[in-house]
C-alpha positions as a Python dict, from the first residue, in 0.01 Angstrom:
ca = {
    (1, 'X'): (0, 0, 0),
    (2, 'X'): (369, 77, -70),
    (3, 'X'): (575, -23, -350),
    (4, 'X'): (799, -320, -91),
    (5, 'X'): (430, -455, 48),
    (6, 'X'): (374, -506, -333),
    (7, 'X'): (620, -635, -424),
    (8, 'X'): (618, -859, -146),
    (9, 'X'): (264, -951, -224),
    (10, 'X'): (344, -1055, -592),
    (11, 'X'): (686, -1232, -491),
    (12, 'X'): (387, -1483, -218),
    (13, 'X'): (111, -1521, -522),
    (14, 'X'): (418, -1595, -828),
    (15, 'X'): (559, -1846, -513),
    (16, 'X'): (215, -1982, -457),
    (17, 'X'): (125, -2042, -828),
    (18, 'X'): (501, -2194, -889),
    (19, 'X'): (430, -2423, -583),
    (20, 'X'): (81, -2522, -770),
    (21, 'X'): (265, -2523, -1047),
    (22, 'X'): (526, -2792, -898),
    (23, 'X'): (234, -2992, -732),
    (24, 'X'): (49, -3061, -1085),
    (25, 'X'): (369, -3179, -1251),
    (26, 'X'): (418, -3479, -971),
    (27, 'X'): (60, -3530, -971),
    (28, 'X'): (106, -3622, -1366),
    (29, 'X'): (426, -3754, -1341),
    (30, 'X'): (306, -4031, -1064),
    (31, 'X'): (-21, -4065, -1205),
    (32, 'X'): (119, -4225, -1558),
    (33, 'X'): (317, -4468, -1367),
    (34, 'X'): (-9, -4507, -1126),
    (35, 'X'): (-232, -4555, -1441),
    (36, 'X'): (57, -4805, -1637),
    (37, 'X'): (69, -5006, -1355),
    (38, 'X'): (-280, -5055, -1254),
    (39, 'X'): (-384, -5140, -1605),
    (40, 'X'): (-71, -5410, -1693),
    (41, 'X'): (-227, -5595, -1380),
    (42, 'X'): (-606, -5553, -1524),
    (43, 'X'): (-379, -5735, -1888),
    (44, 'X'): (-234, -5960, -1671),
    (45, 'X'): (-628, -6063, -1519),
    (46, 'X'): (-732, -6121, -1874),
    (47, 'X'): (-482, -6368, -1924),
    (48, 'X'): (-463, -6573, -1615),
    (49, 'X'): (-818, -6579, -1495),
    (50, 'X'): (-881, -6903, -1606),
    (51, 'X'): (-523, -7111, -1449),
    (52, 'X'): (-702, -7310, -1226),
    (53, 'X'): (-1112, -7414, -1172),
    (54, 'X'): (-1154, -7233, -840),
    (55, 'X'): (-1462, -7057, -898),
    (56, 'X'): (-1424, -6811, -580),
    (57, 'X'): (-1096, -6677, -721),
    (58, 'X'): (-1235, -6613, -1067),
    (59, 'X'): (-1463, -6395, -881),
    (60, 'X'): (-1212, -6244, -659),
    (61, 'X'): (-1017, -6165, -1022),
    (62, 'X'): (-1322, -6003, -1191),
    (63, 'X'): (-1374, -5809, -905),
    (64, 'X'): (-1046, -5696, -867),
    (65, 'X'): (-1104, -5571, -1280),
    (66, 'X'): (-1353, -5369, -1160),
    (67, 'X'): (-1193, -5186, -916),
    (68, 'X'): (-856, -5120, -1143),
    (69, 'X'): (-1113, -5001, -1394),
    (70, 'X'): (-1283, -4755, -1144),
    (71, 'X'): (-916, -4653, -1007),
    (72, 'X'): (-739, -4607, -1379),
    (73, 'X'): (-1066, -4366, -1486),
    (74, 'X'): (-1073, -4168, -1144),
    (75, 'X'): (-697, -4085, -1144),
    (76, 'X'): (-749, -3981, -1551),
    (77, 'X'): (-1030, -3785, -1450),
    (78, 'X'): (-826, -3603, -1150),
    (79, 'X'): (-560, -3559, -1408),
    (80, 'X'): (-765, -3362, -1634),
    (81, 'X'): (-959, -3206, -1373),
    (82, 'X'): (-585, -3037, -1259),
    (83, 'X'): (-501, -2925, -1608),
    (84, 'X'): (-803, -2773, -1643),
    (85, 'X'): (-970, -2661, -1294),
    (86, 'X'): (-1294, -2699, -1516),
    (87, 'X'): (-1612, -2840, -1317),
    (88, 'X'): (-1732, -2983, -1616),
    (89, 'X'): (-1453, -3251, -1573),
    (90, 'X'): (-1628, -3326, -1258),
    (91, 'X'): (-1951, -3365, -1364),
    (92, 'X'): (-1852, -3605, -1678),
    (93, 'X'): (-1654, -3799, -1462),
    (94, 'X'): (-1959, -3867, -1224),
    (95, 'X'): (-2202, -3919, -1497),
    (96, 'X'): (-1954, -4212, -1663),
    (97, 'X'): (-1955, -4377, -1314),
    (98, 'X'): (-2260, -4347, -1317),
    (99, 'X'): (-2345, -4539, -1656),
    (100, 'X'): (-2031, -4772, -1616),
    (101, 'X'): (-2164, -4893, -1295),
    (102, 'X'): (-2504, -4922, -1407),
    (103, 'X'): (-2396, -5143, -1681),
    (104, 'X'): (-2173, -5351, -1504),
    (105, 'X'): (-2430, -5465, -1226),
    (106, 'X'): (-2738, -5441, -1461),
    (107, 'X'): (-2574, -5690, -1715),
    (108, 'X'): (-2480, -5950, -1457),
    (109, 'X'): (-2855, -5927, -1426),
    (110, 'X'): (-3013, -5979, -1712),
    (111, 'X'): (-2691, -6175, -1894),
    (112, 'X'): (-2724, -6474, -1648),
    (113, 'X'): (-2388, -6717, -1725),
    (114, 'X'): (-2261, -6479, -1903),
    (115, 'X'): (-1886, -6370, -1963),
    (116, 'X'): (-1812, -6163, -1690),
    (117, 'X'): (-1399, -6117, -1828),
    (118, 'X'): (-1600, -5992, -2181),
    (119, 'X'): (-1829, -5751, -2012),
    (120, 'X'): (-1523, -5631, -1783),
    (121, 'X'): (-1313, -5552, -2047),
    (122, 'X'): (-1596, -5378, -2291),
    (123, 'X'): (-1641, -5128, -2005),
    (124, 'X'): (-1297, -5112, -2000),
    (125, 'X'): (-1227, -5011, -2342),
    (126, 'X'): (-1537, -4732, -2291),
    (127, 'X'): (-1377, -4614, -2056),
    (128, 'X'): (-1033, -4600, -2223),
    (129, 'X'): (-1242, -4396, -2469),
    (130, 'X'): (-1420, -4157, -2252),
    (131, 'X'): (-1056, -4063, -2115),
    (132, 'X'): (-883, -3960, -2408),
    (133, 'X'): (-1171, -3817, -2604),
    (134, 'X'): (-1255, -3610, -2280),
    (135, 'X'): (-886, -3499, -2318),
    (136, 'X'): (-898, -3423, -2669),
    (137, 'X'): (-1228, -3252, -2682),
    (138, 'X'): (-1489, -3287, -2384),
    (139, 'X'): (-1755, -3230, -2638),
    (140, 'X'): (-1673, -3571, -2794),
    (141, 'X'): (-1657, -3728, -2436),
    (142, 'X'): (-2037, -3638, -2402),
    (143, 'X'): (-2154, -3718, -2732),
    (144, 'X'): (-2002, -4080, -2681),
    (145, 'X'): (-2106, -4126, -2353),
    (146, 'X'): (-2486, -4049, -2433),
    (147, 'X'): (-2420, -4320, -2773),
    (148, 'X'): (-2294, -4560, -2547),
    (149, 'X'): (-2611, -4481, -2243),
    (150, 'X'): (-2829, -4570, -2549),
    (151, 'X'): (-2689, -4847, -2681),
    (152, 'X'): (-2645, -5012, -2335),
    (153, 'X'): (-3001, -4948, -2255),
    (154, 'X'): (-3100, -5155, -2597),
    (155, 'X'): (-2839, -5409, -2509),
    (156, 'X'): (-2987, -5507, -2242),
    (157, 'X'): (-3338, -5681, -2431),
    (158, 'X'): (-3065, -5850, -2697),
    (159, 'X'): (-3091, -6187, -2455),
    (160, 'X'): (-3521, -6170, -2477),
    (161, 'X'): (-3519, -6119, -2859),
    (162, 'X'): (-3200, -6412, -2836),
    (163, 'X'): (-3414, -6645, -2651),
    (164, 'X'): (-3771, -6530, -2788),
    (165, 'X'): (-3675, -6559, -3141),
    (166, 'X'): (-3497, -6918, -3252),
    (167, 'X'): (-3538, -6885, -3611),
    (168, 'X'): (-3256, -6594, -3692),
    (169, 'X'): (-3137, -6888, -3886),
    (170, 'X'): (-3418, -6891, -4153),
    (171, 'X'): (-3368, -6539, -4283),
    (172, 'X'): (-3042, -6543, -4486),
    (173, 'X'): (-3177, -6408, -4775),
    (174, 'X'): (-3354, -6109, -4605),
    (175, 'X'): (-3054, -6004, -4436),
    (176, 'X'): (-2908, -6005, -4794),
    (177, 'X'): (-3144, -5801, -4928),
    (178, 'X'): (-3163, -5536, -4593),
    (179, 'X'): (-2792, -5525, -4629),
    (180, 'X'): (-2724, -5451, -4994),
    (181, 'X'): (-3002, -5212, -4960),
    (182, 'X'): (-2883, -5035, -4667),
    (183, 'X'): (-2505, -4974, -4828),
    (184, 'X'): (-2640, -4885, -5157),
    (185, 'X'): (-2873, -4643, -5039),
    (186, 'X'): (-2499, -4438, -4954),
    (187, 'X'): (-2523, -4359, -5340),
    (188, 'X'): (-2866, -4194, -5343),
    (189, 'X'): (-2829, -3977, -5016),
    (190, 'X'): (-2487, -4062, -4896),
    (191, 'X'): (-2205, -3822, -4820),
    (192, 'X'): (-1835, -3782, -4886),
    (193, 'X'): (-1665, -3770, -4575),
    (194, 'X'): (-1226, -3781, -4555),
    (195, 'X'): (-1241, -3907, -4906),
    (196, 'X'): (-1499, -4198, -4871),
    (197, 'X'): (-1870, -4188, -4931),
    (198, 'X'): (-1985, -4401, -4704),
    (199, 'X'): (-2211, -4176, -4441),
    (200, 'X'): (-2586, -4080, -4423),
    (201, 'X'): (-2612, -3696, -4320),
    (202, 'X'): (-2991, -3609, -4194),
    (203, 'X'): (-2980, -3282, -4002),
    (204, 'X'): (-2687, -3323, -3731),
    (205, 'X'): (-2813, -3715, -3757),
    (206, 'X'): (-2493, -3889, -3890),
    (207, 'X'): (-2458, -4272, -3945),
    (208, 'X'): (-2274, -4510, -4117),
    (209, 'X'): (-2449, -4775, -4287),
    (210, 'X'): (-2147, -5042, -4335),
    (211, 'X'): (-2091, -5033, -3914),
    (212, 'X'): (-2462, -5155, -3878),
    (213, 'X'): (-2478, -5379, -4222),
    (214, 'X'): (-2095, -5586, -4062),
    (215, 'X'): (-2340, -5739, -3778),
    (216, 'X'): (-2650, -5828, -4060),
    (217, 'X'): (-2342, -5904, -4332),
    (218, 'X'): (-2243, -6179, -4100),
    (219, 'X'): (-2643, -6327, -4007),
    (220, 'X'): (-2670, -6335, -4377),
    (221, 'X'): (-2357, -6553, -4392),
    (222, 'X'): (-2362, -6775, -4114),
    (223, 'X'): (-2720, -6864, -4224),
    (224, 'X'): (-2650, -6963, -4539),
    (225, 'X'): (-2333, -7197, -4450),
    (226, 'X'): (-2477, -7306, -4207),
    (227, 'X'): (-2760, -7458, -4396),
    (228, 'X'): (-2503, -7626, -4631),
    (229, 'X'): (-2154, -7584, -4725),
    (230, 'X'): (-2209, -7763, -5054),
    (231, 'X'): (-2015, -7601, -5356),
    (232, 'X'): (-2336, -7453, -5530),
    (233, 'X'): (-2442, -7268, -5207),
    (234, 'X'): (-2121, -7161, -5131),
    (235, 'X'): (-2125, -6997, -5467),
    (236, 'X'): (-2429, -6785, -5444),
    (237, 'X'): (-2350, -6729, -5102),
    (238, 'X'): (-2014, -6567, -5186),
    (239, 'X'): (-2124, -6371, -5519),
    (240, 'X'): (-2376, -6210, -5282),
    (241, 'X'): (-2086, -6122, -5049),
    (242, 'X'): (-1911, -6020, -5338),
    (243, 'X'): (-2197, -5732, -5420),
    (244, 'X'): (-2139, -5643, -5030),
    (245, 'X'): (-1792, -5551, -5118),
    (246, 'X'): (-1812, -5389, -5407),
    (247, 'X'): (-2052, -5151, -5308),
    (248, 'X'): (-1845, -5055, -5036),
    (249, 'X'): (-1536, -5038, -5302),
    (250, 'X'): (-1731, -4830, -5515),
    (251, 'X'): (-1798, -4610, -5176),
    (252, 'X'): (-1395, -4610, -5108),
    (253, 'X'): (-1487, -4765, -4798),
    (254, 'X'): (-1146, -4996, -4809),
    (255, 'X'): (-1152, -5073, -4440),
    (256, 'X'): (-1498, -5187, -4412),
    (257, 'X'): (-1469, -5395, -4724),
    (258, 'X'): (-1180, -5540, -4623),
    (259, 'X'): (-1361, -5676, -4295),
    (260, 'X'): (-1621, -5796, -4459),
    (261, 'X'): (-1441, -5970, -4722),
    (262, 'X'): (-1188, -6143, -4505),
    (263, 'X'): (-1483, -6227, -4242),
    (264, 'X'): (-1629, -6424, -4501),
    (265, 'X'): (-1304, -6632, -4605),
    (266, 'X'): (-1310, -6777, -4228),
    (267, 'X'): (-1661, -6798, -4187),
    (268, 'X'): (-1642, -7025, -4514),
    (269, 'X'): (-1370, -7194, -4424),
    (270, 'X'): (-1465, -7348, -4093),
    (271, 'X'): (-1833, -7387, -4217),
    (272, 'X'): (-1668, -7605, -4523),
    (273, 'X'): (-1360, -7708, -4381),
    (274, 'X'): (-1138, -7671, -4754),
    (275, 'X'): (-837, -7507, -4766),
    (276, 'X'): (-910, -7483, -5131),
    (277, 'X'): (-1156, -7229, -5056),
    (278, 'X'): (-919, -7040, -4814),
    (279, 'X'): (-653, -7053, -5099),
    (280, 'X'): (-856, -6910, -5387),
    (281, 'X'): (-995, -6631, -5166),
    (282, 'X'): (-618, -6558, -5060),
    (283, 'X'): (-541, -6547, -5456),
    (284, 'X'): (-859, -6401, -5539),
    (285, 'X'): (-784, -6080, -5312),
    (286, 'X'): (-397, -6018, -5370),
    (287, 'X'): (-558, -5973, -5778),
    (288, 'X'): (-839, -5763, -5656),
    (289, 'X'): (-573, -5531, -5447),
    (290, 'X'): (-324, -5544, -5722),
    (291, 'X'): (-659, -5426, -5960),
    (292, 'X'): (-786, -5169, -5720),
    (293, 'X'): (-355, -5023, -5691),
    (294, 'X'): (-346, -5025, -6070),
    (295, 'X'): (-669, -4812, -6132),
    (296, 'X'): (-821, -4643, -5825),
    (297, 'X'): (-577, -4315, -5706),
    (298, 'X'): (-731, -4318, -5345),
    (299, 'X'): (-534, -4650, -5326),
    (300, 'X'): (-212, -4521, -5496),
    (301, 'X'): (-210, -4181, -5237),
    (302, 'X'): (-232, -4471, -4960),
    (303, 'X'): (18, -4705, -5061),
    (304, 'X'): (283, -4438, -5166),
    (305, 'X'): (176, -4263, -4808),
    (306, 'X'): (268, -4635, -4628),
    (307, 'X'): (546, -4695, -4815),
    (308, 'X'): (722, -4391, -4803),
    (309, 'X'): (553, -4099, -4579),
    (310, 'X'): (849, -3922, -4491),
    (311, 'X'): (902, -3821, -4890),
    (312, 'X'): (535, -3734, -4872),
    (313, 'X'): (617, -3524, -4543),
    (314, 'X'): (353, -3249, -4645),
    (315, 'X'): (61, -3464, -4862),
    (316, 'X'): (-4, -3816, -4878),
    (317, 'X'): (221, -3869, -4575),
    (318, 'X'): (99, -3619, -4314),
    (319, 'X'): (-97, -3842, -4113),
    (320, 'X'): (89, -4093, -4121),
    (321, 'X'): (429, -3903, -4039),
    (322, 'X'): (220, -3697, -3734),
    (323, 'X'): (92, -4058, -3600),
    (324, 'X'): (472, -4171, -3584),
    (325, 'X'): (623, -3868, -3400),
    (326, 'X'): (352, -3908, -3150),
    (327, 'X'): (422, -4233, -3069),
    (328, 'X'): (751, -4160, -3052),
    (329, 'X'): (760, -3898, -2863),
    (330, 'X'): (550, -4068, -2578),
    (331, 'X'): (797, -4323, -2584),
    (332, 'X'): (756, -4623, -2321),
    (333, 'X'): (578, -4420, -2055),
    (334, 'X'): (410, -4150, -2201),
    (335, 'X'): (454, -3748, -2136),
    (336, 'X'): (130, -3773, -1913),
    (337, 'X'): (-188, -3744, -1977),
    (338, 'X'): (-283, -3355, -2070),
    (339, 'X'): (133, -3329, -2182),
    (340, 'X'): (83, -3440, -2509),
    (341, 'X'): (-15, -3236, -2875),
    (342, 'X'): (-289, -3460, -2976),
    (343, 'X'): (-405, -3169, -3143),
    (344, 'X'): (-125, -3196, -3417),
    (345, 'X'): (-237, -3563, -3500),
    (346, 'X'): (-477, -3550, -3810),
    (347, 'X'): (-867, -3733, -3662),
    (348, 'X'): (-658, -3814, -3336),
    (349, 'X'): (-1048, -3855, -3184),
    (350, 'X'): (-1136, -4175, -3413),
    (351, 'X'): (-894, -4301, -3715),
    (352, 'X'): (-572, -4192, -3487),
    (353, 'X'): (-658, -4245, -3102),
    (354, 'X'): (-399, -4511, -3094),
    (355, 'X'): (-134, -4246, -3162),
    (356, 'X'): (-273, -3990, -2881),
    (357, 'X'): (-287, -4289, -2649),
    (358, 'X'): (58, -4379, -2726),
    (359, 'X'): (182, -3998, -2684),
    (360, 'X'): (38, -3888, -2361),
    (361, 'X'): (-52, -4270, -2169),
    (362, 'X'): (257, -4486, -2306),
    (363, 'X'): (374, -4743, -2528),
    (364, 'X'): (351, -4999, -2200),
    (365, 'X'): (24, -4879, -2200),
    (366, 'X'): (-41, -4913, -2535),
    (367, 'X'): (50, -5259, -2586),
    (368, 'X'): (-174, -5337, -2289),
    (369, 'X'): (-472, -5190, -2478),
    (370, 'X'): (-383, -5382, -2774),
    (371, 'X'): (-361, -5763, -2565),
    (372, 'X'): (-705, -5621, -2400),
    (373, 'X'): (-822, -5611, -2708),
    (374, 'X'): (-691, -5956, -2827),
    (375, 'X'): (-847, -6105, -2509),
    (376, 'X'): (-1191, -6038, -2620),
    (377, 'X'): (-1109, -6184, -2941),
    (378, 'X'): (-969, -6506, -2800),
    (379, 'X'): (-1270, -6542, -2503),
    (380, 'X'): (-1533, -6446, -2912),
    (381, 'X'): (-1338, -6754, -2964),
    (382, 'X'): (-1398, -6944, -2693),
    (383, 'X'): (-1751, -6863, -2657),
    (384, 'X'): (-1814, -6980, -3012),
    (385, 'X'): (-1606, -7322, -2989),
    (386, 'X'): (-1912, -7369, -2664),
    (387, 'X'): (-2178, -7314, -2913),
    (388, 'X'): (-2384, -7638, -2980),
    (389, 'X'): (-2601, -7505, -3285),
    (390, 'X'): (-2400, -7436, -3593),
    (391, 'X'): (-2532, -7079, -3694),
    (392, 'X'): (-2492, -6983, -3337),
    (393, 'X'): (-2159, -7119, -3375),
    (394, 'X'): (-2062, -6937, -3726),
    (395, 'X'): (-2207, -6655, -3614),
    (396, 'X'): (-2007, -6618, -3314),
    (397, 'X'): (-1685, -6676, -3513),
    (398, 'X'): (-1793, -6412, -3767),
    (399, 'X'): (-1828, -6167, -3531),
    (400, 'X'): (-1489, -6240, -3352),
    (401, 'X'): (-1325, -6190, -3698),
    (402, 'X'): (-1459, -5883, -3768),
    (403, 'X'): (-1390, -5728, -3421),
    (404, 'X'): (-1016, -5824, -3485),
    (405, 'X'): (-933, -5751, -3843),
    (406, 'X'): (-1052, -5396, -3714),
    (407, 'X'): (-824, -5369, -3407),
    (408, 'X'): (-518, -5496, -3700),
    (409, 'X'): (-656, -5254, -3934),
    (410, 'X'): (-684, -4961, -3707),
    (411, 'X'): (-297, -5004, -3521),
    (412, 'X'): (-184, -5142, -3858),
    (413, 'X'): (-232, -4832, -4033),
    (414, 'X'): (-99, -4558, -3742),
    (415, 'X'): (221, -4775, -3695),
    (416, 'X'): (306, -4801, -4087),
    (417, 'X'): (277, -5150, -4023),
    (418, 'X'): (40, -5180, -4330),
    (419, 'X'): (-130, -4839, -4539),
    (420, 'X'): (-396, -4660, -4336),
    (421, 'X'): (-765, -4782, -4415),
    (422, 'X'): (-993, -4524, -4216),
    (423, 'X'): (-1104, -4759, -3989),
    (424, 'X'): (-1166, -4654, -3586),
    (425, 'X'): (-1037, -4880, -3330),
    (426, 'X'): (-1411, -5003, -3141),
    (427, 'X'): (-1520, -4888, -2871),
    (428, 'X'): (-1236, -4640, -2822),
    (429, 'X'): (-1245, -4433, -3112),
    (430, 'X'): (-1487, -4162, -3135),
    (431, 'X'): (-1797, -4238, -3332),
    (432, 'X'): (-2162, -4299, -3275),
    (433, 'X'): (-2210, -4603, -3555),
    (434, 'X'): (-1890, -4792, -3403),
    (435, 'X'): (-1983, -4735, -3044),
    (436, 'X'): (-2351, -4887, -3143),
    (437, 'X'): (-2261, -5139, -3397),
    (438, 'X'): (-1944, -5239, -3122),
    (439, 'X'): (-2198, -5272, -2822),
    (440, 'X'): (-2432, -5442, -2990),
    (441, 'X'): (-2152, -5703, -3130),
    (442, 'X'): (-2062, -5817, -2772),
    (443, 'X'): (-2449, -5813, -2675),
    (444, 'X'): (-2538, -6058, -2961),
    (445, 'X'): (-2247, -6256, -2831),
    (446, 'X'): (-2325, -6258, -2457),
    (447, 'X'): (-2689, -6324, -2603),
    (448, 'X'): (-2614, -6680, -2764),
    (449, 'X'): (-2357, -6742, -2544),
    (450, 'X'): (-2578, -6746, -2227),
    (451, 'X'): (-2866, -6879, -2420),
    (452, 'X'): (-2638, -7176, -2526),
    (453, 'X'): (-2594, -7222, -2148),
    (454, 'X'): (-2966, -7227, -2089),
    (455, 'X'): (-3006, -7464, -2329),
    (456, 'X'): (-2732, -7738, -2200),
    (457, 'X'): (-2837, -7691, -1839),
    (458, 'X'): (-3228, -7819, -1967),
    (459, 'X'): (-3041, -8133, -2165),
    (460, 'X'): (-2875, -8186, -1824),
    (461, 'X'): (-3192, -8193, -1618),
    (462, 'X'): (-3352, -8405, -1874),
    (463, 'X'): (-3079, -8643, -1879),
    (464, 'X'): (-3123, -8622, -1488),
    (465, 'X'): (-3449, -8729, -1461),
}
């Protein structure tokens, strides 16, 4: 070969790989618009499902969810599959079908009456996950997806034991005792992870206890209320919540003991109906946070890090600095997913996933992911305002709380909006415990929900006859 047919040769394969080159960038420039779109009309779904009572369009809207859903996660996966050219992608994308199929028909199943806009947008939200932790590091996409295979596979008994088992009600001091136990056992074999001691290390088996103990923390209070709401059980009921959250104080779990501390306020207050209550609990926790500022440095290295980051540009303020520019820099439609430097974003997999979703997918998107979120809240809400027995009802609302004080805690602290607590953002954020503790939150949920509907169609029958 001579030195023009060489030439020649390099001047087709530099053409070819620009022309690749040129291909990939539309692909991810139309895909982010593709994947924007698609999910503001899944938001918009959430919202107006319920205008109107004709049943056949409600189904024609969740089924229309589904499909969005199955389009937003095959364009992602395409996406990464182009930056990449990996096969891998390939496989995790068909193994996440796979389970997020599964799920979706094998839930209808067994969750009979249940809420089909709740299960639609928890598969969602995994899949949300799945995306951006495959992006970020594929090893995290497997490890969550085999988390969430488990805890589906569980999830789906939660109605039997639900239905089997009518006396959760009776146990209020048990789930006391389990949960005290299970946080203070952190002290004896826990481990210090980012600054708070708050995980159980066996092996490469890693858990943390306060994710689980949220779900049993709010049995243990619904139970009591909803016994009575009489001042001298309210008392004992709250100085046992009270050792709850100052275990996980003494842990430097803020986030979690901030959930758990604020779930019980509302709890209380719709179980007792005072706003005296509400008030002193109000007072009681601005003194506690003033207390915790005054003698506790983890909290001063937060506050100084929310109130003024960029002085703190290279310590207390890192994350918080690297979390802004990344949202900034994605601005209102994102660079695409693959464009962005999630890699500069300190824990962009868990505490900071908002901030890589905001970089690479979009603020647009972003705020949809945040109203997803507040429609499970809202149909939590809903669900519990249908329940006829009060600890199913208390319970429900418990649960709701906590799900939503995390989703304000999480995109509260990477928008400076308040100081960063270390919480993840459920079922998005990386994390075994969340995943788990998340699923099984909506499965307890679903559980009473469609056993409350069991229940009123028998009364109706009855009446009936």
């Amino acid at each position: 070969m001579d030195k023009k047919e060489a030439a020649k040769k390099l001047i087709e394969m530099f053409g070819s790989l620009n022309a690749i080159g040129v291909i990939h960038s539309i692909v991810v420039e139309l895909s982010k618009y593709a994947i924007i779109l698609l999910f503001a009309v899944y938001t918009w779904h959430c919202f107006t499902v319920f205008f109107g009572k004709n049943a056949e369009r409600k189904e024609a809207v969740y089924h229309r969810q589904n499909k969005i859903m199955y389009a937003i996660h095959f364009i992602c996966s395409l996406v990464l599959y182009l930056n990449s050219l990996d096969g891998k992608v390939v496989l995790l994308y068909l193994a996440q079908f796979a389970f997020l199929f599964f799920v979706n028909k094998a839930y209808l199943y067994v969750y009979q009456n249940a809420s089909k806009l709740v299960l639609n947008n928890m598969l969602m939200l995994l899949m949300i996950g799945f995306v951006m932790l495959g992006r970020i590091n594929q090893a995290y996409a497997i490890r969550q997806l085999v988390f969430a295979v488990a805890i589906c596979l569980v999830g789906l008994f939660i109605p039997l034991l639900i239905e089997k088992f009518h006396y959760f009600d009776r146990f209020g001091k048990v789930y006391a005792v389990l949960g005290i136990f299970m946080l203070a056992l952190v002290f004896v074999i826990g481990k210090s992870i980012y600054g708070a001691k708050n995980w159980i290390v066996i092996g490469s088996f890693a858990m943390q206890p306060s994710e689980f103990v949220k779900i049993i923390y709010v049995f243990f209070i619904s139970a009591m209320l909803a016994k009575s709401a009489e001042f001298r059980n309210v008392v004992i009921t709250g100085a046992i919540a009270g050792i709850h959250v100052l275990i996980l104080v003494g842990e430097r779990d803020l986030g979690a003991a901030l959930i758990y501390y604020f779930t019980f306020l509302a709890v209380l207050y719709v179980a007792s109906r005072q706003p005296l209550y509400l008030g002193a609990g109000f007072g009681a926790g601005a003194i506690a946070a003033v207390i915790a500022w005054k003698f506790f440095s983890h909290v001063q290295r937060r506050v100084t890090a929310w109130s003024d980051p960029w002085g703190t540009l290279d310590d207390e303020g890192f994350q918080v600095t690297q979390s802004l520019f990344a949202i900034g820099t994605g601005g209102w439609f994102g660079m695409g997913l693959g464009e962005g430097l999630p890699g500069k974003i300190p824990i962009a997999e868990s505490d900071f996933i908002f901030s890589a979703i905001s970089e690479e997918l979009g603020a647009f998107f972003a705020i949809c992911l945040v109203l997803v979120e507040v429609s499970c809240f809202i149909l939590f809400i809903n669900i519990a305002l249908k329940m006829t027995r009060r600890f199913y009802k208390l319970t429900a609302l418990g649960l709701a709380i906590e799900y939503i004080f995390q989703v304000f805690l999480t995109i509260g602290g990477v928008t400076k909006f308040i100081p960063s607590t270390g919480v993840t953002l459920p079922l998005v954020s990386y994390g075994g415990s969340s995943v788990i503790s998340t699923v099984i939150l909506f499965c307890i949920i679903q559980g009473m929900y469609v056993l409350n509907c069991q229940e009123e169609e028998n009364i109706e029958r009855e009446a009936a006859r």
